[in-house]
C-alpha positions, 0 to 999 in steps of 0.5 A: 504535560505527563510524560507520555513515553509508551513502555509497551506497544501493540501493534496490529497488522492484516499483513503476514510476511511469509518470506520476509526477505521478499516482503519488499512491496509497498504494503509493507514498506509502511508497515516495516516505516511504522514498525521502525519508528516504533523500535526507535522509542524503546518500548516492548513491542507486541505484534499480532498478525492475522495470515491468511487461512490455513498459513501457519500458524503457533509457537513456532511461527511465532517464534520463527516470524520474530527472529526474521523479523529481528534478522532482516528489519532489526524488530525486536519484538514479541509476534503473536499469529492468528489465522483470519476466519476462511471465506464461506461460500453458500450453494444455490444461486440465491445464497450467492446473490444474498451473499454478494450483495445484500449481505455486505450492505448489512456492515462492514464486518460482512464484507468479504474484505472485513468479514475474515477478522471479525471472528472470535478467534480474532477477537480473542487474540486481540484480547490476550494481547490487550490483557498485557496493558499496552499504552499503545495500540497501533493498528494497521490499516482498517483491516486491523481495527476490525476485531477491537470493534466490541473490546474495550482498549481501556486506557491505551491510546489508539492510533491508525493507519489508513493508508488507503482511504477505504471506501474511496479506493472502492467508489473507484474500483466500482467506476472501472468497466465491469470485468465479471458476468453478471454486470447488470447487477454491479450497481447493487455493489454501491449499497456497501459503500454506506457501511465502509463510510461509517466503519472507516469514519468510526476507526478514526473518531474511536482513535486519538490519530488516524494518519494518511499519505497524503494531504490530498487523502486528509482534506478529503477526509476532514470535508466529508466525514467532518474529522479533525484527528487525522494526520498526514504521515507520507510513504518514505523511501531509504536514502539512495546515493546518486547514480548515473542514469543509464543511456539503456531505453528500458521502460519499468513498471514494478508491482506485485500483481495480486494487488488489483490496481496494478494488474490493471495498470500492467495490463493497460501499459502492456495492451495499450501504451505500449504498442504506441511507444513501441513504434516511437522507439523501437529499441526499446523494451517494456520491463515487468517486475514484481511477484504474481505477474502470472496473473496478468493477462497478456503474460501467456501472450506476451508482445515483442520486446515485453520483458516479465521478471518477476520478484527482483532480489537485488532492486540497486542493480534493476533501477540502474538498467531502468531510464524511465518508470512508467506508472499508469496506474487506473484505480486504487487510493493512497500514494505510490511508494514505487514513484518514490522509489524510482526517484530516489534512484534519480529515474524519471517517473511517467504516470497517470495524474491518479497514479502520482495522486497526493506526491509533491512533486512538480509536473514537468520538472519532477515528474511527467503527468499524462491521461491518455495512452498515446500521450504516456507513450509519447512522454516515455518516448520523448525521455528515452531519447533525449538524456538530458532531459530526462537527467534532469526530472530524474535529479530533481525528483531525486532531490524533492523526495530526500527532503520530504519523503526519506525515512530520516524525514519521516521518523522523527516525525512518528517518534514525536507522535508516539511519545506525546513530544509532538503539537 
């Protein structure tokens, strides 16, 4: 076989860290595993990031986006910025309607998540990094993959990340109780499904690998798109040491809030578990962490003993006041990389079955899977007030995610990938 040994990657990304010191949820976790394993190739790397528009945008935020990048996740790369195409909105009742429904049914690129990354700006951008002849060319999530759509790749290999399976984290956003006023027409939604099915299933066939987090999310797509090209590459966490777990009766729940699910998610914990657990123990308190928790609802009316951090700098010191993680998550697709989190710091995690969707780990002994709101509460109730047990999940846990989720298990894994050593 040829030597596949990349000597230029372009890696391609809807996510722009602002702050990269702050850029620590789990979108960009994958992203900054990914760009690790990566660098550990030793090729030149090319990184094309589309902000949000009217972020900056240049030479200088270029410049100055590389050198954090180099400071903070030791990337050593060359990062091209392009601004995302803004969103239109058309006046009159009708224009909204079409535009809310009948347009997005009309191809992904014309969904309001797609549309931003089909201009020409975009392409264009696309382009000029291509005209650098990368052998490689990685795009992160399907978002990424939008402007290559009508360029030619040439003879460079294609990989992408999914993370999510797309269209399935809609199907599940669609089936939660309508939330907008107009409901009644909420069924006409489901006519853009047809779209993100092809757009998604024609990413993966037009790429030499498409990858997953989990084997759920893989046989998934291998029965019902009939692929055969896509691999499972897990979430990994950093390798913690072990801690003692604090005899406190903190309840955790850590997300960033602009992110649906977990609003969702905060928002059921905050009105509906915890009332009861509130009443099964009442010394303990309920900790919300995580940017934009003003966008949940129950923040401006915060229950008795409901904490709100917000962005927590320094997570060592907040998993050592943490007993038990609770992750009651709703909706949404890919695997939690907070449930991994928490175990690797030996936490006990509580979560509903979707929430811990596609993790390897044993109910009961690793983790604790429950439904319904009474029944989280009482899961929580029962490990805060008996330390062994929860010493015990909490442990095990620990030891199933060093062996298969730590970044030690899981780059090597992307290094063999990226320079054909791999089967």
């Amino acid at each position: 076989m040829r030597d596949q040994k990349p000597k230029r990657i372009l890696f391609v990304s809807p996510y722009y860290p602002v702050d990269v010191s702050k850029s620590i949820h789990g979108a960009f976790q994958r992203m900054r595993m990914w760009l690790d394993a990566i660098q550990s190739v030793g090729a030149e790397l090319d990184i094309l990031l589309y902000p949000r528009a009217g972020a900056v945008a240049g030479p200088e935020a270029e410049s100055a986006t590389a050198q954090e990048l180099s400071k903070l996740w030791g990337i050593r790369s060359n990062v091209v910025l392009c601004e995302r195409e803004p969103q239109s909105h058309r006046d009159g009742l009708l224009a909204s309607y079409i535009d809310a429904y009948v347009r997005p049914a009309l191809g992904l690129w014309r969904q309001a998540e797609f549309s931003p990354y089909r201009g020409k700006r975009q392409r264009e951008a696309l382009a000029q990094c291509l005209a650098r002849s990368p052998d490689i060319v990685f795009f992160h999530r399907l978002h990424a993959a939008i402007p290559a759509a009508s360029l030619s790749i040439g003879s460079a290999r294609i990989f992408v990340d999914l993370d999510d399976v797309e269209h399935r984290k809609f199907i599940r956003e669609l089936a939660r109780p309508p939330r907008w006023p107009r409901w009644r027409l909420k069924p006409l939604l489901y006519l853009q499904l047809l779209p993100l099915w092809w757009g998604e299933r024609a990413a993966i066939i037009r790429s030499d690998r498409a990858f997953v987090c989990s084997e759920t999310d893989r046989q998934y797509l291998q029965r019902t798109m009939r692929v055969r090209n896509v691999e499972v590459i897990p979430n990994a966490v950093r390798w913690i040491n072990d801690v003692p777990l604090t005899t406190g009766l903190n309840v955790l729940f850590i997300g960033t809030y602009g992110y649906g699910p977990n609003n969702v998610a905060a928002e059921y914990l905050i009105q509906e578990v915890w009332p009861h657990l509130a009443k099964m123990c009442p010394k303990a308190r309920l900790l919300i962490a995580g940017p934009g928790h003003e966008a949940i609802p129950s923040y401006r009316n915060s229950p008795v003993g409901v904490e709100f951090l917000g962005f927590v700098s320094d997570l060592d010191a907040l998993y050592r006041r943490t007993r038990v993680v609770c992750c009651p998550i709703q909706t949404g697709g890919g695997t939690r990389i907070k449930i991994l989190e928490a175990a690797s710091y030996g936490i006990p995690v509580v979560s509903s079955p979707l929430g811990a969707e596609g993790i390897d780990l044993m109910p009961d002994t690793e983790i604790v899977l429950r439904n319904s709101a009474t029944d989280l509460a009482k899961a929580c109730a029962e490990l805060l007030s008996d330390h062994s047990r929860a010493h015990r999940i909490g442990a095990a846990a620990r030891e199933r995610v060093r062996v298969l989720y730590t970044h030690d298990a899981i780059i090597p894994r992307i290094k063999a990938i990226l320079t054909g050593d791999s089967s």
